[in-house]
C-alpha positions in Angstrom: -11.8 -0.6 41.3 -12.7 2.1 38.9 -12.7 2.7 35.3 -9.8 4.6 34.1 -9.3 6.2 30.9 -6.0 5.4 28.6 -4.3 8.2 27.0 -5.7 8.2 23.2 -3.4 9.0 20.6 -3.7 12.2 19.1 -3.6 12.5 14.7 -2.5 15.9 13.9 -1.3 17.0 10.7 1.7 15.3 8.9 4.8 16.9 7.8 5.3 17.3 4.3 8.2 14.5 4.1 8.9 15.3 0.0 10.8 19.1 1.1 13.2 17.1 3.4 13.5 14.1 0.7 14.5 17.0 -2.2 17.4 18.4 0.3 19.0 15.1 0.7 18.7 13.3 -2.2 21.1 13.6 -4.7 20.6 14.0 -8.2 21.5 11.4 -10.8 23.5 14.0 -13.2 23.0 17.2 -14.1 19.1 18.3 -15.3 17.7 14.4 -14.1 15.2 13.7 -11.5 16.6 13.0 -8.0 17.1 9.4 -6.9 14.6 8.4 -4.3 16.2 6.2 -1.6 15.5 7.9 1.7 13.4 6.0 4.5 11.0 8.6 4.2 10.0 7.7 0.6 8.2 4.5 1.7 5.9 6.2 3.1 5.1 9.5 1.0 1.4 9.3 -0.3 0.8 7.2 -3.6 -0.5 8.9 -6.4 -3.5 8.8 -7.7 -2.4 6.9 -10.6 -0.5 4.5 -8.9 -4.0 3.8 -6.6 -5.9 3.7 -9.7 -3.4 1.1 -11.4 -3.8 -1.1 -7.9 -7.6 -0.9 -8.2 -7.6 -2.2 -11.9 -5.3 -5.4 -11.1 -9.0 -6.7 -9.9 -10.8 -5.6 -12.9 -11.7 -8.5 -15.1 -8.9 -7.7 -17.5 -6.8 -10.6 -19.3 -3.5 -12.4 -18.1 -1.5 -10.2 -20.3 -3.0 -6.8 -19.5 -2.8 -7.8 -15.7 1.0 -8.6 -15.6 1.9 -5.7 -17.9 0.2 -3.8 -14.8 1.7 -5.7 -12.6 5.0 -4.5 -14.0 4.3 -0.9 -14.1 3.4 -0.6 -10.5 6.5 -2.4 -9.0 8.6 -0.1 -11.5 6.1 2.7 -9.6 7.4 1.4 -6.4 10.8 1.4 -7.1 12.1 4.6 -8.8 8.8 6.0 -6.3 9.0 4.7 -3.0 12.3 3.1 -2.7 10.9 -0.3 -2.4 8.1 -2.7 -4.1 5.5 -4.6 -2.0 5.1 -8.3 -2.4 1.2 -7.6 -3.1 -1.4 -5.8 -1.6 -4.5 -6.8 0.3 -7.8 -5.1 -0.1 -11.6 -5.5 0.5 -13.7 -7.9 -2.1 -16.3 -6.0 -3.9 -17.7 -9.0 -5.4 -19.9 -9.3 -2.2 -20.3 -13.0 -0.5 -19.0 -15.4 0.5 -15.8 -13.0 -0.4 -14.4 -10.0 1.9 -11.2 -9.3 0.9 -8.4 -10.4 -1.9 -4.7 -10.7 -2.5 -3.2 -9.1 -5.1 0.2 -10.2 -6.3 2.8 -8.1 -7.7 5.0 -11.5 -9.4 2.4 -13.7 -10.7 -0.1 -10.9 -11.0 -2.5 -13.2 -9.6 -6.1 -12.0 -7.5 -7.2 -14.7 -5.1 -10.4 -13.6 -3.3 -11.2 -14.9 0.3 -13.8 -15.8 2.4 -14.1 -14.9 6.0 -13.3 -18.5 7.3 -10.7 -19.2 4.2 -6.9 -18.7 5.5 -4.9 -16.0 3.9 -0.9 -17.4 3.7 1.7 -15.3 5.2 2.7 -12.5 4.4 -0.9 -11.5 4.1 -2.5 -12.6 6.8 -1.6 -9.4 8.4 -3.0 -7.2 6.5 -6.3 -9.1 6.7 -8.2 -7.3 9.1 -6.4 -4.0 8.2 -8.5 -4.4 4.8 -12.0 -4.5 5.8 -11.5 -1.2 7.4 -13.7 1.1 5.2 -10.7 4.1 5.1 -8.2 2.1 3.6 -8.2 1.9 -0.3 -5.8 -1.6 -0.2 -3.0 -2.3 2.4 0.5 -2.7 1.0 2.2 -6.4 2.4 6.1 -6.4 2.1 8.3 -9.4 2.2 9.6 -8.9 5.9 6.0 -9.0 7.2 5.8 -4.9 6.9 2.0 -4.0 6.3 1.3 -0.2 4.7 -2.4 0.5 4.5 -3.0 3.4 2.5 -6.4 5.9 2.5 -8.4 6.5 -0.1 -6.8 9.7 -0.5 -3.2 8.5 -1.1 -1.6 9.0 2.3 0.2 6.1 4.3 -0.6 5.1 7.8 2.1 4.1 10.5 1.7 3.6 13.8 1.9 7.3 14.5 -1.4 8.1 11.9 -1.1 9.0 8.3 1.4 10.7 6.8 
């Protein structure tokens, strides 16, 4: 039997889901910003603030400084993107026996993983996700949803970035 060649997927450009969002969402009152909400708004790209804030939950800073952090990104996540992720995964730059780390959005806690350490659901999905070099962290949600999101802000799904 011979070798035969799957269809590949094909990554074209995405749609620019923030004109559609601004026609249907309504506005608060008069003069106020319009009330995210729409499916769509999970997966419009992060800013590079909000990346930036995600990066320095690892950064050596205290307890306090960390949860304040913590607080401003899930407030990020919810006026933003219509809905907060539980934590985020990401790849361990503190080189080995470490690969990749959780970082928690309630507890604003960073536990960093070896490759033979188990990761606890729901972050053990993301795990492999997060050693991919492209991806700046992977976004875990409490129904088992995994977001990874490029270095350049925009959100994968299964169809490609967006």
């Amino acid at each position: 039997m011979g070798y035969i060649e799957r269809p590949r997927r094909v990554v074209g450009a995405a749609p620019d889901v923030r004109k559609d969002r601004t026609a249907a969402a309504p506005a608060t009152r008069a003069g106020s910003p319009l009330v995210p909400g729409t499916a769509a708004d999970r997966y419009r790209g992060r800013s590079e603030q909000l990346r930036g804030a995600v990066a320095r939950l690892d950064a050596g800073v205290d307890d306090t400084a960390r949860r304040q952090l913590a607080d401003w990104i899930r407030e990020q996540y919810r006026t933003e993107y219509a809905s907060e992720p539980v934590g985020f995964v990401a790849r361990c730059l503190l080189g080995p026996p470490y690969v990749d780390h959780i970082l928690d959005l309630f507890g604003a806690i960073v536990k960093h993983h070896a490759p033979a350490d188990p990761m606890p659901d729901p972050y053990n999905g993301a795990r492999m996700l997060a050693r991919n070099l492209s991806y700046a962290y992977i976004e875990v949600y409490a129904d088992g949803t995994v977001l990874p999101v490029l270095d350049d802000g925009r959100v994968v799904r299964s169809g490609g970035p967006l």
